[in-house]
N, C-alpha and C positions, 0 to 999 in steps of 0.2 A: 668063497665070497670074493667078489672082482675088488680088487683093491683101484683107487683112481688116484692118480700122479698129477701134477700141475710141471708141467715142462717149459722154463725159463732161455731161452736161447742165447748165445753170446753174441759180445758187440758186431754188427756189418752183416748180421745173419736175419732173419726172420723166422716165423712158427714154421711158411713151408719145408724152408732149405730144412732146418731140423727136425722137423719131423722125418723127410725123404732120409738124413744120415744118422736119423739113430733106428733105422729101418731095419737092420738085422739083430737088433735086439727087440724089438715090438714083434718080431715075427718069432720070436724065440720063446715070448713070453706067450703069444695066443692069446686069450680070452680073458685070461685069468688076473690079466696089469687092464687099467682102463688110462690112455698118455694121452694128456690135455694139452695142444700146447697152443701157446696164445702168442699175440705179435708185442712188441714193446712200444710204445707211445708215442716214439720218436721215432719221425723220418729223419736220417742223416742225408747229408746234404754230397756234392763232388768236395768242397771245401771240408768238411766234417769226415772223409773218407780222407784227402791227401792229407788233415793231421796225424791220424792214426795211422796210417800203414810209412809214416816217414821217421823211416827206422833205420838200423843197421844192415849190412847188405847180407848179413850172415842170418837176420831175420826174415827181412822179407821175403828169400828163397826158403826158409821152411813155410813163411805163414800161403807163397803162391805153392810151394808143395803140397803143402792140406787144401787147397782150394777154401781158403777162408774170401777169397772173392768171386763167390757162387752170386752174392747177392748183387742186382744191378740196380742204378738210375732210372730204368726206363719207365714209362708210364704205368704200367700193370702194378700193383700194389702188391699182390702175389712175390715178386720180384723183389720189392723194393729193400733197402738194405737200413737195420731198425737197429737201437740201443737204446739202452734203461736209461743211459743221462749222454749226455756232448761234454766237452771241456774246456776251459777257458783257452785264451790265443798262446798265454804261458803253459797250458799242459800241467796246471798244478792245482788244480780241485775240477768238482764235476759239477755240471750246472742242469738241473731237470731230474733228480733222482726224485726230488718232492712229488715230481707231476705220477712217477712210476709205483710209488707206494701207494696213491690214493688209486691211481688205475689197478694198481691188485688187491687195494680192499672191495674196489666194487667187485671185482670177481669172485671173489673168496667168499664174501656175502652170498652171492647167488647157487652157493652147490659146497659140498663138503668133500675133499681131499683128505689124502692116507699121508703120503709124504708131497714133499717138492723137490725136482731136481734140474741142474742148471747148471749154467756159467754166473757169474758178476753175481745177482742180485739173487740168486737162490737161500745161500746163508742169511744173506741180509734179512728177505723174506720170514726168515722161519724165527730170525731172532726179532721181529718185531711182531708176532704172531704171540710168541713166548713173554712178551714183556711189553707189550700194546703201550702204556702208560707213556713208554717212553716217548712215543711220536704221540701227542695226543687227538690230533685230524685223521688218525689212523681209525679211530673209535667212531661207532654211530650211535648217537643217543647214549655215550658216556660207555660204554660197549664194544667189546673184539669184533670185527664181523666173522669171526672163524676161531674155534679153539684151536691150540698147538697142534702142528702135527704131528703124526709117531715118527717122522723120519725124515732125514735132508740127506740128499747125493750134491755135493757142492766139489764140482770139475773144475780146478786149476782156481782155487778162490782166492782172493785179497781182500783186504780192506779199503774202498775210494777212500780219496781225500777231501773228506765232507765234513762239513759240523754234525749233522742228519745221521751220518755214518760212526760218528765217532759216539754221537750220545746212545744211539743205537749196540754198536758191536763193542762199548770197553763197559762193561759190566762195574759199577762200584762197587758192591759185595758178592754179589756170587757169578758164577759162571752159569754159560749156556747147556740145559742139560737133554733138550731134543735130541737121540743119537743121532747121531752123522756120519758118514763116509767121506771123506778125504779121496779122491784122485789128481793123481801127480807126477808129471812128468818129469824123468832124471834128469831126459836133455833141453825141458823145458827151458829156451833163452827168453820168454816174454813174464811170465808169473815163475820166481827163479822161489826156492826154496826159503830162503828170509821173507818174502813178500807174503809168500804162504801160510808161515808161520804166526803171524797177527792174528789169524782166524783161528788156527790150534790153539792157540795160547787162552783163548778163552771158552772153548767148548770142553766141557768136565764128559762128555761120553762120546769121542770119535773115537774111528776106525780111522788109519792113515794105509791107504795102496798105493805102491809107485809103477809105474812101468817106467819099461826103458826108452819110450818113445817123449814127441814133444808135448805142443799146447794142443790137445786133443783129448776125445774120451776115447780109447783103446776098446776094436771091435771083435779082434778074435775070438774064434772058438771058447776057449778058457775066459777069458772078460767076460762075453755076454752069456755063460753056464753060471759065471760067480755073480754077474747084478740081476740075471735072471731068478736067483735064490735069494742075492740078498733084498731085494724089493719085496717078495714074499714074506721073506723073515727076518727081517731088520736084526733080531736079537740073536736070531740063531746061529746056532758054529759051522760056519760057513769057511771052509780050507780057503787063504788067498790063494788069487789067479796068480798068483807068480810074477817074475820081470817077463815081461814083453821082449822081443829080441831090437835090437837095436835099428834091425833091417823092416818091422813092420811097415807096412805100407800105410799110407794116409788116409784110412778107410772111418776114421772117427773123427768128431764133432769137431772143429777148429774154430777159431775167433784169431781177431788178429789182437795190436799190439792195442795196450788199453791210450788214450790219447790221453790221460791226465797224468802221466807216468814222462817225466822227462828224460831224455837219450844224454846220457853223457858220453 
């Protein structure tokens, strides 16, 4: 049975660019994966791109090393460079995450998904899928437009700094129990390990993988054997891919630096 994927892209990227870089794992999968991937609601602006990539200089050589600026300005929409929300002028909450939840409940109404997987808003996603109640404009006619799905791949995740976000991902009594995968990078300098942590901290059934590379989904041989299986069989004993070596090349997903995140 084809399982169908909802594929969330990271900020400055769009559905093409991601789809084109997670191309040797689609091709890996065949027939057998059906990857949905949609654009994000927001056109970012040249002003809304110099926030975000105005970073350290030790970042923005990794983030121009992964080619996290594939996405362009120019007229073609194909091109244009999308995010689930923008940030205020201070870089300390996000502004437009409301508008991206109601853009993925209409989705999600129209067609039934296995898992979702993604950058920024993939976890978010699946935890308001699992607990609907909470965003209550999430509902139509009092109603999920989608039950839970069996599984979330959430690449280099955090938690915004949102009200939306907060009522959403801090659970009062229980935790999030949709399995999940964890990917994460060691030398990750944009989403560092504490940032990560807010999203573990509340999911009761992940999985945690690291590679030794950065902000990116890791495309070797070994990565796309192991999400090739585990998209298959979410539950099953699946040997991890291992560390990555330090020297991979930048051959997987990238996003840049999130813009509500301030550089000290």
């Amino acid at each position: 049975m084809v399982k169908k994927i909802l594929m969330l892209h990271g900020y400055a990227q769009n559905a093409n660019i991601f789809n084109k870089r997670m191309g040797a794992l689609r091709k890996a999968c065949g027939k057998d994966i059906d990857f949905v991937f949609i654009d994000a609601c927001h056109v970012l602006t040249p002003v809304d791109l110099a926030e975000a990539f105005r970073s350290t200089e030790s970042e923005s050589s990794s983030l121009n090393d992964l080619g996290a600026q594939e996405a362009s300005t120019d007229s073609d929409p194909a091109l244009a460079p999308r995010g689930w929300w923008k940030a205020d002028a201070a870089r300390t909450k996000t502004i437009g995450i409301e508008d991206s939840i109601l853009q993925l409940r209409d989705v999600l109404i129209k067609d039934r998904y296995d898992g979702i997987f993604g950058f920024r808003l993939a976890h978010g996603d699946m935890c308001t899928l699992e607990k609907p109640e909470s965003y209550p404009p999430f509902l139509i006619d009092g109603k999920p437009p989608h039950p839970p799905v069996t599984f979330c791949v959430a690449a280099a995740g955090f938690r915004p700094k949102s009200p939306l976000c907060d009522s959403i991902l801090l659970p009062t009594y229980t935790l999030y129990s949709t399995p999940t995968l964890h990917i994460l990078g060691r030398n990750d300098v944009i989403v560092v390990e504490e940032r990560s942590r807010q999203l573990l901290d509340v999911s009761a059934n992940k999985r945690v993988e690291w590679h030794d590379g950065g902000h990116f989904i890791p495309s070797k041989a070994n990565w796309r054997n192991f999400l090739k299986a585990y998209l298959k069989d979410p539950l099953g004993n699946i040997p991890s891919p291992g560390l990555a070596t330090a020297s991979q090349p930048a051959s997987g997903t990238a996003t840049p630096a999130t813009p509500e995140t301030p550089r000290l």
